[in-house]
N, CA, C and O atoms as CSV, one atom per row, in Angstrom:
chain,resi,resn,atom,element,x,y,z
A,1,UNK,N,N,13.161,33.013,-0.167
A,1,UNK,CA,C,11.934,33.615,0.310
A,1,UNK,C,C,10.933,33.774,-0.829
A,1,UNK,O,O,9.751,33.444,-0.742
A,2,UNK,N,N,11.566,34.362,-2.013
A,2,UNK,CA,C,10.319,34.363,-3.002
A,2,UNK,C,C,9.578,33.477,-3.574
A,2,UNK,O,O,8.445,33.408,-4.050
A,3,UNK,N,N,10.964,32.454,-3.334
A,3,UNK,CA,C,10.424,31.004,-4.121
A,3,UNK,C,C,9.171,30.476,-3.060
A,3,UNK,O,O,8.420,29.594,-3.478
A,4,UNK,N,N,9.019,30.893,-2.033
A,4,UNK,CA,C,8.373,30.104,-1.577
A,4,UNK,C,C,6.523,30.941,-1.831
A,4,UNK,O,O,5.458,30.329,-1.917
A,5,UNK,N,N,6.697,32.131,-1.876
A,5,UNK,CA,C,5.824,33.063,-2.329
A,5,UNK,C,C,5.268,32.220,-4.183
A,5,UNK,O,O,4.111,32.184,-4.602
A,6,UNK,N,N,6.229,31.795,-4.745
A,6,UNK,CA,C,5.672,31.615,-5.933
A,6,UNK,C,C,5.083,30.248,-5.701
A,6,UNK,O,O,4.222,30.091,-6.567
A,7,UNK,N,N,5.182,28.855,-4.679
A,7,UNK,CA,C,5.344,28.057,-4.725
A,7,UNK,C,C,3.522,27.858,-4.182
A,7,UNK,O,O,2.695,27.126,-4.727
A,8,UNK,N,N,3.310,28.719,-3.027
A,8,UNK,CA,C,2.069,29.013,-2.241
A,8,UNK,C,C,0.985,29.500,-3.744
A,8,UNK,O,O,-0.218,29.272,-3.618
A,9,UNK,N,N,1.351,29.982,-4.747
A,9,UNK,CA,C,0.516,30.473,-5.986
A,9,UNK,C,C,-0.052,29.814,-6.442
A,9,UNK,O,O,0.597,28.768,-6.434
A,10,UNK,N,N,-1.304,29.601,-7.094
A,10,UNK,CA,C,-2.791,28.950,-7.623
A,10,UNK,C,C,-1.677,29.011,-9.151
A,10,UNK,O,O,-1.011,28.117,-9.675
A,11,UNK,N,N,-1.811,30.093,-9.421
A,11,UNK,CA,C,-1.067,30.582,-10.933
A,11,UNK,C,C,-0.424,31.793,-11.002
A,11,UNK,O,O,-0.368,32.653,-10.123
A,12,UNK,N,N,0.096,31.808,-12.187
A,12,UNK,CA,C,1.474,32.565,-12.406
A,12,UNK,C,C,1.311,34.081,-12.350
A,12,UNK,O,O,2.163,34.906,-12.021
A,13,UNK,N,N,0.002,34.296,-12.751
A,13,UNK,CA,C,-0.714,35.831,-12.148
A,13,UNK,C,C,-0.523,35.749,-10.500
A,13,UNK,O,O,0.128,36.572,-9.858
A,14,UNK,N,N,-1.001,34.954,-10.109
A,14,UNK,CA,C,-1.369,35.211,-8.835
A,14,UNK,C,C,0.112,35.158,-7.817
A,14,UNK,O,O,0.136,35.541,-6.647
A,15,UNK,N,N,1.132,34.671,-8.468
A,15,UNK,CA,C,2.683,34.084,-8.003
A,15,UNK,C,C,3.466,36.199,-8.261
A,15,UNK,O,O,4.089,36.995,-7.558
A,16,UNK,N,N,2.997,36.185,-9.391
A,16,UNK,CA,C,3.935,37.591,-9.976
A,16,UNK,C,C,3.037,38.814,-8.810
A,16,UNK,O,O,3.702,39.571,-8.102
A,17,UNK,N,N,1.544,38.825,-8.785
A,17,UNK,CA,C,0.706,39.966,-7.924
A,17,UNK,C,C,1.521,39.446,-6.847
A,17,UNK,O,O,1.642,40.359,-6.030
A,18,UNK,N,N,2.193,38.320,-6.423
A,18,UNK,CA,C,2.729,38.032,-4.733
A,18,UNK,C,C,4.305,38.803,-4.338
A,18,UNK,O,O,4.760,39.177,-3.258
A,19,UNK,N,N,4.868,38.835,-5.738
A,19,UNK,CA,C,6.297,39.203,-5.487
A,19,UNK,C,C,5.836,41.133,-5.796
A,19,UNK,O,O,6.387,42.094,-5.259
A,20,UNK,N,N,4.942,41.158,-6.587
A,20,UNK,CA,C,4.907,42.610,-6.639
A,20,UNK,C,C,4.423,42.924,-5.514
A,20,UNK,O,O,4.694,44.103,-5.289
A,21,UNK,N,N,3.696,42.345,-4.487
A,21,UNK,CA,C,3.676,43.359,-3.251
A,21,UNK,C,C,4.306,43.403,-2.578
A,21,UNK,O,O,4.210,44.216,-1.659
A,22,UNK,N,N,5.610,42.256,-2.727
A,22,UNK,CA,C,6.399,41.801,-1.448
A,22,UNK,C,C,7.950,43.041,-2.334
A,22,UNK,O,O,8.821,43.645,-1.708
A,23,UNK,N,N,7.781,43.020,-3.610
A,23,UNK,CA,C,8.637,44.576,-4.412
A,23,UNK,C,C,8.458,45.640,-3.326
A,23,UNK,O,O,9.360,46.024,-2.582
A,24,UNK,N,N,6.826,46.198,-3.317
A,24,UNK,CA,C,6.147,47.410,-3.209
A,24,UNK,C,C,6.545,47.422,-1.278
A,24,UNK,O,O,6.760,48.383,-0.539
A,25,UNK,N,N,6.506,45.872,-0.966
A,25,UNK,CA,C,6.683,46.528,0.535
A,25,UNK,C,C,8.218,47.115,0.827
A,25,UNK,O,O,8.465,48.043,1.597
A,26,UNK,N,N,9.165,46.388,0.063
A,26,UNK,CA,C,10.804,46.542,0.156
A,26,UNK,C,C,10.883,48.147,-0.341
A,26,UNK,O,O,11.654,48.934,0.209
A,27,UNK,N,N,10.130,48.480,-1.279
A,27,UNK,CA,C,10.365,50.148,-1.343
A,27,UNK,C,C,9.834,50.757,-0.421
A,27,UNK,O,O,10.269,51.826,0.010
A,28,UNK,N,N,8.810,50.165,0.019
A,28,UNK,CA,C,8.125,51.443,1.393
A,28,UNK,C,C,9.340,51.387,2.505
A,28,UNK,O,O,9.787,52.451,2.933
A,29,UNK,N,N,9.857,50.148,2.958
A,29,UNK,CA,C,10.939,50.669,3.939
A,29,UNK,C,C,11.979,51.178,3.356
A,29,UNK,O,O,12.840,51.748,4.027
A,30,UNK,N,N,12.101,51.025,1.649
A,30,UNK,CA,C,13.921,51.752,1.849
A,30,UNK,C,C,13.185,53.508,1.607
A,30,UNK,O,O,13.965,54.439,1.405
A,31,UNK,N,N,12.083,53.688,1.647
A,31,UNK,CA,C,11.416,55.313,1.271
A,31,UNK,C,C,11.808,55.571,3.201
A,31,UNK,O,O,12.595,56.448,3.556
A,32,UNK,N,N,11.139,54.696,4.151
A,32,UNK,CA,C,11.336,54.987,5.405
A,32,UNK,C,C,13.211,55.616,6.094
A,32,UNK,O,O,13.697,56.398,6.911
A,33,UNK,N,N,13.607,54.642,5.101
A,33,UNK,CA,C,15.103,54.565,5.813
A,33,UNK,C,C,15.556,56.134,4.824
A,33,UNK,O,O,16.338,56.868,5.427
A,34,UNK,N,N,15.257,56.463,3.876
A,34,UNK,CA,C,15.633,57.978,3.268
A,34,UNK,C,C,15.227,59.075,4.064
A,34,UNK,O,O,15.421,60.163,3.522
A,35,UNK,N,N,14.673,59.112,5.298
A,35,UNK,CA,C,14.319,60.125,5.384
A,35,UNK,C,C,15.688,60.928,5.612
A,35,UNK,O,O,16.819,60.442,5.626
A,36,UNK,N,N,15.372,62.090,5.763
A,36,UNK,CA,C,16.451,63.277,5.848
A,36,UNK,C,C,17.636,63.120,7.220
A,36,UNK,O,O,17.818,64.186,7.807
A,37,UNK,N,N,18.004,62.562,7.470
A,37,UNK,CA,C,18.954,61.900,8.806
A,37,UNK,C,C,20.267,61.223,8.476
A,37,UNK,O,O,20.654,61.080,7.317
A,38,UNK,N,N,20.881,60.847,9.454
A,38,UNK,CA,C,22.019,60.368,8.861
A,38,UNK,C,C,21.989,58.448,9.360
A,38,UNK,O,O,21.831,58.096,10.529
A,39,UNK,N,N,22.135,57.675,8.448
A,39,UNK,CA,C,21.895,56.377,8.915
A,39,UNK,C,C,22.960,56.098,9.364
A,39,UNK,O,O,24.065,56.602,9.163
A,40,UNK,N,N,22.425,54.708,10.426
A,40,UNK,CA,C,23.611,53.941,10.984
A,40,UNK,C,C,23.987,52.641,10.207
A,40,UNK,O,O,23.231,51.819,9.689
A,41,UNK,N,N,25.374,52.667,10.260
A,41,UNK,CA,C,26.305,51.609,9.458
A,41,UNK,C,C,24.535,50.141,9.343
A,41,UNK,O,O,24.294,49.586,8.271
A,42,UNK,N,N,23.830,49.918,10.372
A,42,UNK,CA,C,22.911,48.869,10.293
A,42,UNK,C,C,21.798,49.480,8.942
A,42,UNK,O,O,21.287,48.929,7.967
A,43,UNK,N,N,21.781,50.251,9.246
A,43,UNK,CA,C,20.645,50.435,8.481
A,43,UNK,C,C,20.623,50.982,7.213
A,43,UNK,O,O,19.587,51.144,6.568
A,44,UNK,N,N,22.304,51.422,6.638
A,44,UNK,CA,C,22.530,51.501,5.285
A,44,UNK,C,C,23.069,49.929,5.063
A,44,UNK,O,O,23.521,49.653,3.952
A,45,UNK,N,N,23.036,49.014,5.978
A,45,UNK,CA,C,23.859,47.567,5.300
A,45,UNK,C,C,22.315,47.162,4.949
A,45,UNK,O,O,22.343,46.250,4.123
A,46,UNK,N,N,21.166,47.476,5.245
A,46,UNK,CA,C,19.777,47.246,5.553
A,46,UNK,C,C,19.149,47.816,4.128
A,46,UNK,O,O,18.328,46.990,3.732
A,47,UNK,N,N,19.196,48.331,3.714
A,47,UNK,CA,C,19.297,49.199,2.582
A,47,UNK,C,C,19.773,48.752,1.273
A,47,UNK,O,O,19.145,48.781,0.215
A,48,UNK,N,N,21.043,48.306,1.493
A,48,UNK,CA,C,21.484,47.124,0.759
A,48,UNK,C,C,21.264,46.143,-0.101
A,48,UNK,O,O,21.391,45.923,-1.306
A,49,UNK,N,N,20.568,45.140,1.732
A,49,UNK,CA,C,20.127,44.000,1.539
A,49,UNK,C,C,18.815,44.393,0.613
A,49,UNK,O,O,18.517,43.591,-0.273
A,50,UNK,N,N,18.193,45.323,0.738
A,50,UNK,CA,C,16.462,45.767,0.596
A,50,UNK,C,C,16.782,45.424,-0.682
A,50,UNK,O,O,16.376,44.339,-1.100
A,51,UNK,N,N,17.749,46.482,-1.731
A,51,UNK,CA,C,17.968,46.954,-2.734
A,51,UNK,C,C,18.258,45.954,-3.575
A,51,UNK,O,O,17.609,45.959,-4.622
A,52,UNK,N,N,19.281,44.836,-3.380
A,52,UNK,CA,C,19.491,43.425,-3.492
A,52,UNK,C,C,18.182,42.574,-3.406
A,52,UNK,O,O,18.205,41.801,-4.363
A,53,UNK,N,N,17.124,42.403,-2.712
A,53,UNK,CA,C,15.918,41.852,-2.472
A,53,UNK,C,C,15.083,42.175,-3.647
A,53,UNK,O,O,14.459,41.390,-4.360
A,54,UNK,N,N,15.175,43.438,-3.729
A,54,UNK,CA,C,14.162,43.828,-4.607
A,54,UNK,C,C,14.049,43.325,-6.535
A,54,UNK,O,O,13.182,42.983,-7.338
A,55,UNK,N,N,16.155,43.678,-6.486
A,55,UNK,CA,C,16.406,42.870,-7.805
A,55,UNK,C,C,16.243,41.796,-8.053
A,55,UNK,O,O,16.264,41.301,-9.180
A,56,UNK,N,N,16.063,41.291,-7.098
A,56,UNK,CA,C,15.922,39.056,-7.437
A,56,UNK,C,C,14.600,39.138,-7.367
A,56,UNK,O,O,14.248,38.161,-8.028
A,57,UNK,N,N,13.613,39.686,-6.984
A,57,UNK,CA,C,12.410,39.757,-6.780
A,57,UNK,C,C,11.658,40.110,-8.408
A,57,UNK,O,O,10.762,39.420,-8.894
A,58,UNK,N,N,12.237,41.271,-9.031
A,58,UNK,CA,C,11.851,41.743,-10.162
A,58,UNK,C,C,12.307,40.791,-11.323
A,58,UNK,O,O,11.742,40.429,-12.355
A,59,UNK,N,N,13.474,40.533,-10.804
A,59,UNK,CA,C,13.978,39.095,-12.370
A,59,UNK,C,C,13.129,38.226,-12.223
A,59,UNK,O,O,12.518,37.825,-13.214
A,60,UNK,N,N,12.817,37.608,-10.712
A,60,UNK,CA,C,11.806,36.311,-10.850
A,60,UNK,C,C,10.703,36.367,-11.769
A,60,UNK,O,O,10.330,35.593,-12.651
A,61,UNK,N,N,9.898,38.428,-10.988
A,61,UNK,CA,C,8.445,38.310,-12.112
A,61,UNK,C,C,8.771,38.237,-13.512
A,61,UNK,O,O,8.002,37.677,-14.293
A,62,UNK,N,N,9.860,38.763,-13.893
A,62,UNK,CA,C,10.061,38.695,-15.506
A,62,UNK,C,C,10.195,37.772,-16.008
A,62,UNK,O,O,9.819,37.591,-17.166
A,63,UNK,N,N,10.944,36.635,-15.083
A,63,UNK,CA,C,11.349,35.200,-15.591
A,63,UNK,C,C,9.837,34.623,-15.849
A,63,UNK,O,O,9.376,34.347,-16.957
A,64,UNK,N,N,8.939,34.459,-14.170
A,64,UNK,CA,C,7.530,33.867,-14.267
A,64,UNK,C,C,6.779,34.677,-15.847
A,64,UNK,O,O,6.115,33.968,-16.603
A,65,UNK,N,N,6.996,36.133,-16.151
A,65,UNK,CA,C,6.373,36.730,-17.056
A,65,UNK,C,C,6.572,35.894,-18.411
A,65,UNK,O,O,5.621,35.389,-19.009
A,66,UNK,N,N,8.054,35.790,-18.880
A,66,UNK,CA,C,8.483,35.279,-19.502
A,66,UNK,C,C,8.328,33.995,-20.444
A,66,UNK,O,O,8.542,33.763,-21.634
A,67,UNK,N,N,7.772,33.148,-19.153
A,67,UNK,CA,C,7.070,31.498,-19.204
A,67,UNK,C,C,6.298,31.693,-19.090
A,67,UNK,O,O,5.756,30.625,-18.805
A,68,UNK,N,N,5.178,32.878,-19.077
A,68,UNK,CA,C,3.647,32.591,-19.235
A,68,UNK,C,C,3.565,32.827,-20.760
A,68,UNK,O,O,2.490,32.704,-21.347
């Protein structure tokens, strides 16, 4: 998925601003899924995945950072 976010990019600014919002949206839902309640087995495996998403997401910008 990200790769394809970096692939759609003019340049490497514009590839890294793409994964940082697609970061910023993966925290707004795992902030949604914290609220004060008790989750279901789906939506802590959901949580997970988010949390996992977010790390491959942040190595990419560092990698793209990296090679600029």
């Amino acid at each position: 998925m990200a790769h394809s976010l970096v692939e759609e990019a003019d340049s490497t600014e514009e590839a890294i601003e793409k994964l940082r919002q697609r970061h910023q949206s993966l925290e707004e839902r795992l902030e949604e899924l914290k609220t004060p309640r008790s989750m279901s087995p789906e939506e802590e495996q959901e949580v997970q995945k988010i949390k996992k998403r977010k790390l491959k997401l942040k190595d990419e910008m560092a990698s793209l950072k990296d090679d600029a």
